[in-house]
N, C-alpha and C positions, 0 to 999 in steps of 0.2 A: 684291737680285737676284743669282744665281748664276750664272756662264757655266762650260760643257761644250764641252770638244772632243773631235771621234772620226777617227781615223785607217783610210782601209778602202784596199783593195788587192786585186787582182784581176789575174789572168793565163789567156789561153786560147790556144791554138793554133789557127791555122787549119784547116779540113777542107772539102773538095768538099763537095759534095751537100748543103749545110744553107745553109737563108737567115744572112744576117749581119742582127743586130738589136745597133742600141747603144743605149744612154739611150732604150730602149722607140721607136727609129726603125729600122723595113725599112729596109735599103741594099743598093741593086742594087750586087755584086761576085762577080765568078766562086768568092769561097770566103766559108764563114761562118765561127763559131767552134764548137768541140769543147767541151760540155758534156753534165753528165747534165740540162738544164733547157734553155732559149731561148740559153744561153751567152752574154747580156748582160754583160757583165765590169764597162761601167758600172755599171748599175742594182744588181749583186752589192757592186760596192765600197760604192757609198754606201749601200748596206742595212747591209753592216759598220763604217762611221764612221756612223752612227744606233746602233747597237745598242751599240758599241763608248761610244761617249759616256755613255747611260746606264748601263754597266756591266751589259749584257743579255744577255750573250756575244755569239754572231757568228749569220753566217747558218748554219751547219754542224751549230751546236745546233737552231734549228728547220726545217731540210730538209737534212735530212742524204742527202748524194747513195745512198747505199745503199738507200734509202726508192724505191722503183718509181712511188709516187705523183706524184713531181715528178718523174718522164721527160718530159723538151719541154715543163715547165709554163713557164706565158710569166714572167718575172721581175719583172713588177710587182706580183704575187702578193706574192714577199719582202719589196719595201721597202713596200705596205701595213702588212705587220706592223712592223717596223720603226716605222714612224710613228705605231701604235697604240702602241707600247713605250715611244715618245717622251713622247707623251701623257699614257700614265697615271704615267709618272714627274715629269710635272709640268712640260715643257720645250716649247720651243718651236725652229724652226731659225732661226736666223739669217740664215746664207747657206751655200750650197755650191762649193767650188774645186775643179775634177777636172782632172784630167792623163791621156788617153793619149797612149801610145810604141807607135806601129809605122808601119813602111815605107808600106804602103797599107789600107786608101784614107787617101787627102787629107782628113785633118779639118777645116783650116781651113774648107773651103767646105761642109762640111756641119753645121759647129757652130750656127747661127745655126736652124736645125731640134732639136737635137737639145735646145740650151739651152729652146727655147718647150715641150719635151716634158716636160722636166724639173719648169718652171715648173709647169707643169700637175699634174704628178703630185705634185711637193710641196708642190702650194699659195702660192708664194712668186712675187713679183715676179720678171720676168724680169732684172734688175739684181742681183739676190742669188743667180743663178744664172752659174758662172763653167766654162766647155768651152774648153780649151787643147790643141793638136796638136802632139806631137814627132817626131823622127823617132828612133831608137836611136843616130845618131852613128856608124858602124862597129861597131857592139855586135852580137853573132850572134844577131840573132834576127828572122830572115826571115820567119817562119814563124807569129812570136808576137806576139802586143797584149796589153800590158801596161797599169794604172790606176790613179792614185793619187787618192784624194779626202780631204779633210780637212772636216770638217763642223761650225759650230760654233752650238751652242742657249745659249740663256736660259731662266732659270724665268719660268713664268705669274704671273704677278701677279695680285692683285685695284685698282681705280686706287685713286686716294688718298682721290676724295672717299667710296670706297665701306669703305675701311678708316677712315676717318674716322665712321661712320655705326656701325660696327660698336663702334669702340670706345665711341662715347656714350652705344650700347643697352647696353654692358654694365658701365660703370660708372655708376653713378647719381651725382649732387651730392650735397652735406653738408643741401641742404636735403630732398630726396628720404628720405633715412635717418633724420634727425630727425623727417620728419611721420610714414613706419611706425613707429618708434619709440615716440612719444606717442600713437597712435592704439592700439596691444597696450599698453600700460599705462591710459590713464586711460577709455577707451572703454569703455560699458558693451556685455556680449556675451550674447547669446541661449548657454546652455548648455543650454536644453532639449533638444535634438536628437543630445546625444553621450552615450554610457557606453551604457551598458545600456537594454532599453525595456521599459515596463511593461507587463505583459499586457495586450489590450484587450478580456478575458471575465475574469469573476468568479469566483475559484478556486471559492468557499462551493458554486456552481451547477455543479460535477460530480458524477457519484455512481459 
């Protein structure tokens, strides 16, 4: 078994006029965040510690904000893919630990939402999902919400008794090899039916 960690990160600024949406949860607040997408910052980071783990590149490589296409697309779009990416590399998540930093709103009271949202989107026990609230400390950034998540997967496995099963079908026994063995040497074989076939009309009878 191999273990994968991805480190994702995320920052947006606040702006009037647009809903706030974190870890894919509406939050009634007089400001949202400033993206070219839903401006999820959570859902963005952990799409980049997914992608970042498997060595996928980031979200930037597959929605690239320039692309018109993903104007206002909702963000759980990204870490879909993300999760596909996980997948076909053979991995699985473990658990998630996120961290936002900003003044408002109050995370704590809404983390116990935002973690069951999470659970949901990736599939994972609500215990391996971990939503932590900071404040910036005097750090100048009124304005801004910040994200750190750290993600950490395992390879898929096949279980034991099933790699067990696997290797029996493909090694044979010593007595297995011995019976084909004596069987292509002392067996008598039907060779009528190989090489070349005999006509079945009599040349003498064409003209």
């Amino acid at each position: 078994m191999s273990m994968r960690i991805g480190l994702g990160f995320d920052s947006h600024a606040f702006k009037t006029g647009v809903p706030l949406v974190i870890g894919g949860v509406k939050i009634e607040h007089p400001e949202g965040l400033a993206g070219h997408s839903d401006g999820d910052l959570l859902l963005h980071a952990i799409t980049d510690a997914l992608l970042g783990a498997v060595s996928a590149g980031d979200i930037g490589t597959f929605f690239p904000p320039t692309d018109p296409k993903w104007k206002d697309a909702d963000s759980t779009l990204f870490l879909d893919t993300a999760l596909e990416e996980v997948a076909l590399a053979g991995y699985k998540i473990v658990n998630v630990d996120c961290v936002l930093i900003m003044h408002r709103p109050k995370i704590v009271p809404l983390a116990g939402d935002i973690r069951e949202r999470l659970a949901d989107l990736l599939h994972l026990d609500i215990k391996c999902v971990s939503v932590k609230g900071k404040t910036p400390e005097g750090l100048p950034q009124d304005g801004t919400a910040v994200c750190h998540v750290v993600a950490l997967l395992e390879s898929i496995e096949l279980p034991n008794e099933h790699k067990q099963l696997a290797i029996a079908a493909d090694i044979p026994d010593e007595s297995e090899i011995d019976g084909v063995v004596s069987s292509l040497v002392s067996d008598a074989h039907d060779t009528s039916a190989l090489g070349r076939k005999l006509p079945t009309f009599d040349t003498d009878d064409l003209t």
